[in-house]
C-alpha positions as CSV (number, residue, x, y, z in Angstrom):
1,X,10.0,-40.8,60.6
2,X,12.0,-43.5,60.3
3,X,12.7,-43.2,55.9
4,X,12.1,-39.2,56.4
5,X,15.6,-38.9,55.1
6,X,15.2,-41.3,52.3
7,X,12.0,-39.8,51.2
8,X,14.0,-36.1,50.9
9,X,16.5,-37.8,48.9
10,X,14.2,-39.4,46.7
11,X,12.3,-36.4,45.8
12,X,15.3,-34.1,45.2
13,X,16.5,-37.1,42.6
14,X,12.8,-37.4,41.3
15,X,12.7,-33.3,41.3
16,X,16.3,-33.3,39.3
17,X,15.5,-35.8,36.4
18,X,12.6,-34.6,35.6
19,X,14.3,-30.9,34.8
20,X,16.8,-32.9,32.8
21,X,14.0,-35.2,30.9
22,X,10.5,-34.0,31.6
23,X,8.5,-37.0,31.7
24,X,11.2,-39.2,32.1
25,X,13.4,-40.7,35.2
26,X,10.3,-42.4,36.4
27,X,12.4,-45.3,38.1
28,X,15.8,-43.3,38.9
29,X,14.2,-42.3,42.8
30,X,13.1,-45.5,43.2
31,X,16.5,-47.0,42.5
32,X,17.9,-44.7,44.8
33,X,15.5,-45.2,48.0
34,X,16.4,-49.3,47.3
35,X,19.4,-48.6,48.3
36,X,19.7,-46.0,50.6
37,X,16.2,-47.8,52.7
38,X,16.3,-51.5,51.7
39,X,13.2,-51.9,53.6
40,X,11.0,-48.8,52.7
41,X,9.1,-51.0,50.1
42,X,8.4,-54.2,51.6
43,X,7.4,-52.2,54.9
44,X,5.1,-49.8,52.6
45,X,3.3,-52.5,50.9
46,X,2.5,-54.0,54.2
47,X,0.6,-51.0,55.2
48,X,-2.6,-50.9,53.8
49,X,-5.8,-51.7,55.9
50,X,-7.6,-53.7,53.1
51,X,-4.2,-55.8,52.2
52,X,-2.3,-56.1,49.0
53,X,-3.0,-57.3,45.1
54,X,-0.9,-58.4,43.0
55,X,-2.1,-58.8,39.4
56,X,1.4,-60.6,37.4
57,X,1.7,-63.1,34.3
58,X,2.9,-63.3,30.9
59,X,0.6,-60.8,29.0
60,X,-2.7,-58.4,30.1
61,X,-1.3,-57.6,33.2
62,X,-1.8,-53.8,33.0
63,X,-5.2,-53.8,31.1
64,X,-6.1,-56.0,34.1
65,X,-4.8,-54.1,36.9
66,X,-6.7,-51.1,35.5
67,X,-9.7,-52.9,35.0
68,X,-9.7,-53.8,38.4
69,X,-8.7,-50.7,39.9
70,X,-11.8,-49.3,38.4
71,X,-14.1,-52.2,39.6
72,X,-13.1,-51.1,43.2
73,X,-12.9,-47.6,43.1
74,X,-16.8,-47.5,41.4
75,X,-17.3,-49.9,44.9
76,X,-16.1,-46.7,46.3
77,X,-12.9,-48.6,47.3
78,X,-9.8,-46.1,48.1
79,X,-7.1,-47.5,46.2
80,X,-3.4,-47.4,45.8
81,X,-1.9,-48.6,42.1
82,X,1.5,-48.2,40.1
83,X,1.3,-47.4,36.7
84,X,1.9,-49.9,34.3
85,X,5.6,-49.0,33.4
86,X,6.0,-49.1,37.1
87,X,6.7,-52.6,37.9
88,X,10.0,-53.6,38.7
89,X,10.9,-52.9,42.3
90,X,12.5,-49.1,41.7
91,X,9.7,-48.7,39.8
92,X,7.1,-49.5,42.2
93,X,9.1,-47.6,44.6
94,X,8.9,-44.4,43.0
95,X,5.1,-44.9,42.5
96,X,5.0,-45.0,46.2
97,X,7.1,-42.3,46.8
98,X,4.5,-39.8,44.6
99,X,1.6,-40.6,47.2
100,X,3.8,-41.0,50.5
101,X,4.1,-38.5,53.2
102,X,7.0,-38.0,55.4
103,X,6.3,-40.9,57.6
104,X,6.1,-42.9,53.8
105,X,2.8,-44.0,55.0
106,X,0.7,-44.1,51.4
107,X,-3.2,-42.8,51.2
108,X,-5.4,-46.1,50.7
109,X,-7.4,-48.6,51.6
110,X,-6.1,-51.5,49.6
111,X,-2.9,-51.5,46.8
112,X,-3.3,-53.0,43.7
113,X,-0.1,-53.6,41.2
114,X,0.9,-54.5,38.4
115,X,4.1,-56.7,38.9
116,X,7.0,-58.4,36.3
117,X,6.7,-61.9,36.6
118,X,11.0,-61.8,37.4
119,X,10.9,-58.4,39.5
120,X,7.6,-59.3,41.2
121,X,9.5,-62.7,42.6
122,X,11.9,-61.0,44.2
123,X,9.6,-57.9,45.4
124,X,7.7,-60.9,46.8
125,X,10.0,-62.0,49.4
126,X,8.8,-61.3,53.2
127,X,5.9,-59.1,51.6
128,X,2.4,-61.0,52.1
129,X,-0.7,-59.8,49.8
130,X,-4.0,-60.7,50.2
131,X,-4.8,-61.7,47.0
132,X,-2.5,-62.6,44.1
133,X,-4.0,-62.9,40.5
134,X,-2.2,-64.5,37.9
135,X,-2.8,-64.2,34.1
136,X,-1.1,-66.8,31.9
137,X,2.2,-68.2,30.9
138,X,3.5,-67.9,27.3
139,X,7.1,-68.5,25.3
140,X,8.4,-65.5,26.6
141,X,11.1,-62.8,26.3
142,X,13.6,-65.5,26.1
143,X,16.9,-63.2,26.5
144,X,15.2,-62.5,30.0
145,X,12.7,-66.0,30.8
146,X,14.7,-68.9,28.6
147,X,11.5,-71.2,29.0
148,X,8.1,-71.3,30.0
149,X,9.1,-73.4,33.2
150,X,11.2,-70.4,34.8
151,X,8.1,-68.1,34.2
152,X,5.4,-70.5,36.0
153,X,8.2,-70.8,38.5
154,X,8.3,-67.7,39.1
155,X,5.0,-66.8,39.1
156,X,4.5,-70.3,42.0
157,X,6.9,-67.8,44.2
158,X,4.6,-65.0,43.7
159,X,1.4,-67.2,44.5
160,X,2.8,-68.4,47.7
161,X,2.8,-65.1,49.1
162,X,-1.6,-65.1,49.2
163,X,-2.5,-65.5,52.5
164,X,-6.2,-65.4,51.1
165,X,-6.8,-66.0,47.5
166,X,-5.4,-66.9,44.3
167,X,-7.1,-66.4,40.7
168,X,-5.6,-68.2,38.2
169,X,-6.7,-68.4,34.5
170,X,-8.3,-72.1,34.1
171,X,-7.3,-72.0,30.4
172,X,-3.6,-71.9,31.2
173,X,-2.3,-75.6,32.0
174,X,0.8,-74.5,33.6
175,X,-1.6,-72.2,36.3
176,X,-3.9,-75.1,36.5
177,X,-1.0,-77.6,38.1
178,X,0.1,-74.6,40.1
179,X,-3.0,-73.8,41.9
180,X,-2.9,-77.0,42.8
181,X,-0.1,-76.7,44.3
182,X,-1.6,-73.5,47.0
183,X,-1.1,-74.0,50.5
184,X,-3.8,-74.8,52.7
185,X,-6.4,-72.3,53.7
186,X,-5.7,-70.5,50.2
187,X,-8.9,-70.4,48.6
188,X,-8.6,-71.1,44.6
189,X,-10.7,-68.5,42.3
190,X,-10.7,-69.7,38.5
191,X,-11.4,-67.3,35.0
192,X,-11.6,-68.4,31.6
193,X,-13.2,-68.3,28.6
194,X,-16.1,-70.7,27.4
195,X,-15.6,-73.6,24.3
196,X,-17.5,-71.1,21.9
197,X,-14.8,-68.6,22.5
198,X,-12.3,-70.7,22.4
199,X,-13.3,-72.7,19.2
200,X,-13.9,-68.3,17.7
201,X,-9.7,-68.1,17.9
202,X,-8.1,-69.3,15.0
203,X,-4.8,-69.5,16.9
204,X,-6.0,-70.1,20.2
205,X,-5.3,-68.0,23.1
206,X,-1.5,-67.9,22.6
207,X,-0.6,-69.5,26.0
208,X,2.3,-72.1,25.9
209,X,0.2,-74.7,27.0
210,X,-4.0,-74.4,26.9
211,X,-6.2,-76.7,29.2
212,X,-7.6,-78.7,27.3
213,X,-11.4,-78.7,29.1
214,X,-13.1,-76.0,30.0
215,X,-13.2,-75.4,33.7
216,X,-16.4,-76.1,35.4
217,X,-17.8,-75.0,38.3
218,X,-18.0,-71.3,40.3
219,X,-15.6,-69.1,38.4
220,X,-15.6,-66.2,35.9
221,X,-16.3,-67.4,31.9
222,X,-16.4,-65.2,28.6
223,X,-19.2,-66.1,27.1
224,X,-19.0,-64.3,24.1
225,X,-16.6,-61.5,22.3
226,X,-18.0,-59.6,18.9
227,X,-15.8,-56.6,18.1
228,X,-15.2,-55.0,21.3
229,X,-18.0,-56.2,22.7
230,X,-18.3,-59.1,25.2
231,X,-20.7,-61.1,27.5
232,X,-19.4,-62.4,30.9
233,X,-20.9,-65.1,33.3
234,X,-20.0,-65.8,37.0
235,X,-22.7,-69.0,37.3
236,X,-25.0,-66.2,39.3
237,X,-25.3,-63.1,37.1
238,X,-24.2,-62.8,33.0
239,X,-23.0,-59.0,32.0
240,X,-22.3,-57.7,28.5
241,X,-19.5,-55.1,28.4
242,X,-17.5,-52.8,26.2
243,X,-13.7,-53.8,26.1
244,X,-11.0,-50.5,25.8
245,X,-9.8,-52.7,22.8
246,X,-10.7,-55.5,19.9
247,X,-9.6,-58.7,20.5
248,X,-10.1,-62.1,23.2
249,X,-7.2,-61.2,25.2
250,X,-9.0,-58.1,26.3
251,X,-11.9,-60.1,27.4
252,X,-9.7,-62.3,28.8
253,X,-8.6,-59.5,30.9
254,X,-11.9,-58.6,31.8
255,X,-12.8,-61.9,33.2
256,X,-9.5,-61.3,35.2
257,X,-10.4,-58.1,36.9
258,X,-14.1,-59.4,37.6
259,X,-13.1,-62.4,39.4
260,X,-10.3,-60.4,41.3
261,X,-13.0,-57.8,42.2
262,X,-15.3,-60.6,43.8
263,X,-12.4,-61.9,45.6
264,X,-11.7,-59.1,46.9
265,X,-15.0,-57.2,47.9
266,X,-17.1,-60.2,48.7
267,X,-20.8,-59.7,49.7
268,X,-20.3,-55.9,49.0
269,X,-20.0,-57.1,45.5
270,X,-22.0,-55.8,42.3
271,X,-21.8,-57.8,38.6
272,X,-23.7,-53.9,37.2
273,X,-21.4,-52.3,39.2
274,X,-18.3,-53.8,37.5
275,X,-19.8,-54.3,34.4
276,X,-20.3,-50.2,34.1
277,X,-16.5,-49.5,35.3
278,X,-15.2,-52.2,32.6
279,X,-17.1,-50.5,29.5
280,X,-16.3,-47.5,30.8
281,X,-12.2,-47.1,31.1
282,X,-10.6,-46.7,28.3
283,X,-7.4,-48.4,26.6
284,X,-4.3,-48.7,28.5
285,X,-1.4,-46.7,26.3
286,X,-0.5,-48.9,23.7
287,X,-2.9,-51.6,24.0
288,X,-5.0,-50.8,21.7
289,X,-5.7,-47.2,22.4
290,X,-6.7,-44.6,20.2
291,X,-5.5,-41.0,20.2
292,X,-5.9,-38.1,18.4
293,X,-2.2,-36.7,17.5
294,X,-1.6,-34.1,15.4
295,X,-4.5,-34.1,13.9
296,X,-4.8,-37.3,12.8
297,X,-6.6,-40.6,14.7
298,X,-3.8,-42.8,15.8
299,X,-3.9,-46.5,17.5
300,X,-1.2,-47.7,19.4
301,X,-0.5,-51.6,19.5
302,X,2.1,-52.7,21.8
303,X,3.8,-56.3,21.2
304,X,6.0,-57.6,24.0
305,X,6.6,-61.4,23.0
306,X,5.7,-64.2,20.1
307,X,2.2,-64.5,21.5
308,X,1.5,-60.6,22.4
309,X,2.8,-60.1,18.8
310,X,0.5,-62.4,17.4
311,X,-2.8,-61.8,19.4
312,X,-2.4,-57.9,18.8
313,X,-1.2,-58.1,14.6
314,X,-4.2,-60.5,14.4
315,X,-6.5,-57.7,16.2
316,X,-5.4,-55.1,13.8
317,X,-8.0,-54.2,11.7
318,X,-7.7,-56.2,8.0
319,X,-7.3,-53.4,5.3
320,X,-5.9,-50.7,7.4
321,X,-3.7,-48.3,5.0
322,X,-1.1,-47.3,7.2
323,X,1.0,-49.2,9.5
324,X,4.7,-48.0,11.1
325,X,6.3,-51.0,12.8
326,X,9.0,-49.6,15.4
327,X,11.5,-52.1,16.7
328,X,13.5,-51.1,19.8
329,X,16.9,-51.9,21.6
330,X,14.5,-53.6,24.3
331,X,14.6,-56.6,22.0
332,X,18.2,-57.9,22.1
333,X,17.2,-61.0,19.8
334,X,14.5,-60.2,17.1
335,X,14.8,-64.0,16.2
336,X,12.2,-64.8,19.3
337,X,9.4,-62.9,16.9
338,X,10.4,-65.2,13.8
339,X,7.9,-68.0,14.6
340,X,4.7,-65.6,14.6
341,X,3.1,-64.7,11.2
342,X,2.3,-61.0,10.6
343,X,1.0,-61.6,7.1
344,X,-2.2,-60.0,7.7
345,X,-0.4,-56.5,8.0
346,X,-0.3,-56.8,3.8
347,X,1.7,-53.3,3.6
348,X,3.6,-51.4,6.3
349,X,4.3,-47.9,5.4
350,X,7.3,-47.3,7.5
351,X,9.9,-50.0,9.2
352,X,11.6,-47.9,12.7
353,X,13.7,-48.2,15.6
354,X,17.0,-49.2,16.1
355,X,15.9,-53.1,15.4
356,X,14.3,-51.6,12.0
357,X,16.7,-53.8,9.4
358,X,15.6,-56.8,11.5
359,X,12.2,-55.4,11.6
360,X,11.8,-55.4,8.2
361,X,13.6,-58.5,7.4
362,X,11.4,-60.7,9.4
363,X,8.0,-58.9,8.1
364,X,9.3,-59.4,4.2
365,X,10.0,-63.0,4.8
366,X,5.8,-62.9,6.4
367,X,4.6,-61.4,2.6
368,X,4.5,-57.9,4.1
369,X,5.0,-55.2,1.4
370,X,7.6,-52.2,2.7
371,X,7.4,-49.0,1.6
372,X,10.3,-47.4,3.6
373,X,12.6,-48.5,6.2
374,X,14.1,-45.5,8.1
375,X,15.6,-46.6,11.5
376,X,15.5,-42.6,12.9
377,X,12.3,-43.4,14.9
378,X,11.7,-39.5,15.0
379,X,12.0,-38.5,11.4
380,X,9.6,-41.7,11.1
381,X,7.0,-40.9,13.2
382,X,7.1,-37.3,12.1
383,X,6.9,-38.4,8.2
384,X,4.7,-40.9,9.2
385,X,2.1,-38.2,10.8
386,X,2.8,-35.3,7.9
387,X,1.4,-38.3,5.2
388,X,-2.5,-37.3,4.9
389,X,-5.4,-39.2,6.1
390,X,-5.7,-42.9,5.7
391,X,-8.6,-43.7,2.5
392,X,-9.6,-46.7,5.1
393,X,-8.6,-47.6,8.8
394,X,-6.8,-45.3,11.2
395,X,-2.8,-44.2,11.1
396,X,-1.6,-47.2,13.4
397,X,1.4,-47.5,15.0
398,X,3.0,-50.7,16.2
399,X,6.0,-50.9,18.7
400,X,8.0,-52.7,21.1
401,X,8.6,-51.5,24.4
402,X,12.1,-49.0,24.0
403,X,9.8,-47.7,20.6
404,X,6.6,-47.5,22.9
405,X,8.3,-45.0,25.2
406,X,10.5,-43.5,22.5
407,X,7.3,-42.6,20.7
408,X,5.3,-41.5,23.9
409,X,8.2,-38.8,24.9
410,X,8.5,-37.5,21.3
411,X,4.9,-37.2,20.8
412,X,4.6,-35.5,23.8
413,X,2.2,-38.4,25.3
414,X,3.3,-37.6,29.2
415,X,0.1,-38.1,31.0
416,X,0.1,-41.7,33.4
417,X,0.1,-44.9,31.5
């Protein structure tokens, strides 16, 4: 009974901004249990029988994480996850708060989350998980990460916390020197992607440094990606599975989840098992998902830094009709995106968000015909949906972050991410 009263609290706050902005104030209760009961979330995420996961990096974090929530729950796995919007430490704290009784004890057998490379650091501290996987390390956000050496720093903090395992991606040269780096007893559990894959990517695979062999030995390889299908080999068994979304990164992901799965679940693991839960969840919002909104087909392409941007505009399909390109406030500096080359695009219909001069100045200087710039994301989105059908392609929307979850509430899109 000990955070009784901070559970009451945090529901009454939870309770009160959602009547003042329905499906919003995610991360308000959470902000307010942090500080009312500093030690409700390390405590909490101590709890659970089968230990903790932690799935952090650059990019792909929340495709994995879902990915490998559904591995383990088709191993019939009971498990505990945040959703991907929910991981900073108030964040993760209000995801816990949904599921906790009045003891805070959460429902689970294990906890898998998604966590910020920064937050998840901190969150970190006196909190042990069982297995921590780690996803790659790119040119970053760089109003928040100024290099790539405060990210794999980070993400070494993060790592030291495995009392079990770490999986680390063998095509990322920074993760390569830091799993050397594990302490004793920590077994090392390797994904990547094979030289066929690799030689496929006509920019590579967008991390800030790449391996330059590919890994040998027991581990998790992508064989093979075609459209959003891919094949997948773990040295014992080979699987071909449908990805939520186009694109290497995805598979990437994949090969992610799958090794964090064996990790995990051992002997009771099952390559058909997993390879039927991977093609069968679909895209995480924004990452490549399609929807059907007011009548029309809609995909929805999130871009987070230089190397999201470019694996995702590369994804898009070539000859799609119409594009809106929302920049949000969540990018202080728009000059980060500069290096990357969104040529491909060819025409974008509409230019949003309150970044849309920027926006547009930087896709004009790529080639990139604009037919409109109008920085009132609403009236965009709303023109943007009113124009009819598309001759080729699907309407496609492309955003930052703040536009992400500007567009999501507007749209009405409220369901868990």
């Amino acid at each position: 009974m000990r955070y009784a009263p901070a559970i009451l609290v945090g529901r009454c706050v939870r309770f009160a901004a959602r009547l003042r902005k329905p499906g919003g104030g995610s991360a308000v209760p959470g902000l307010i249990v942090n500080r009312i009961a500093p030690g409700y979330l390390k405590r909490t995420l101590s709890g659970f029988p089968q230990g903790l996961v932690v799935v952090s990096g650059s990019s792909g974090k929340s495709t994995t994480t879902k990915m490998l929530v559904a591995i383990l729950r088709a191993h019939s796995v009971d498990v505990f996850t945040n959703p991907s919007t929910a991981n900073i430490s108030q964040g993760l704290t209000s995801a816990l708060l949904e599921r906790a009784d009045w003891r805070g004890r959460v429902p689970g057998d294990v906890a898998v989350l998604e966590m910020d490379e920064g937050h998840g650091a901190l969150v970190m501290q006196g909190v042990d998980a069982r297995v921590v996987t780690l996803m790659n390390v790119m040119v970053d956000q760089i109003d928040r990460f100024h290099d790539s050496e405060m990210v794999a720093g980070m993400l070494g903090r993060i790592a030291a916390r495995a009392g079990e395992t770490v999986v680390v991606n063998a095509d990322d040269a920074y993760l390569e020197r830091l799993a050397g780096r594990v302490r004793p007893g920590v077994d090392v559990r390797r994904f990547g992607v094979s030289q066929d894959v690799l030689d496929s990517t006509t920019r590579g695979l967008g991390y800030t440094e790449t391996t330059p062999e590919r890994f040998e030995g027991d581990g998790v390889r992508v064989e093979s990606v075609t459209g959003r299908g891919a094949t997948i080999s773990d040295g014992r068994s080979t699987v071909s599975i449908e990805l939520p979304a186009r694109g290497v990164h995805y598979a990437v992901d994949a090969a992610a989840a799958y090794a964090t799965a064996r990790a995990v679940l051992g002997d009771r693991f099952s390559a058909d098992t997993a390879a039927r839960a991977l093609s069968e969840i679909p895209a995480v919002f924004g990452r490549g998902e399609r929807v059907t909104v007011r009548g029309h087909e809609v995909e929805f392409v999130l871009v987070q830094n230089p190397a999201s941007y470019q694996l995702n505009i590369d994804s898009i399909t070539p000859g799609t009709e119409q594009l809106l390109f929302a920049m949000g406030s969540d990018v202080r500096d728009p000059s980060y995106f500069w290096p990357t080359d969104a040529a491909s695009l060819g025409r974008v219909s509409i230019v949003s968000g309150s970044k849309a001069a920027e926006a547009a100045l930087m896709l004009a200087y790529d080639g990139v015909v604009i037919d409109r710039v109008e920085p009132d994301l609403a009236r965009a989105l709303d023109d943007f949906l009113a124009a009819p059908a598309p001759g080729s392609g699907v309407k496609t929307i492309v955003f930052t972050a703040d536009a992400m979850r500007r567009t999501r509430a507007h749209l009405g899109l409220r369901g868990a991410e």
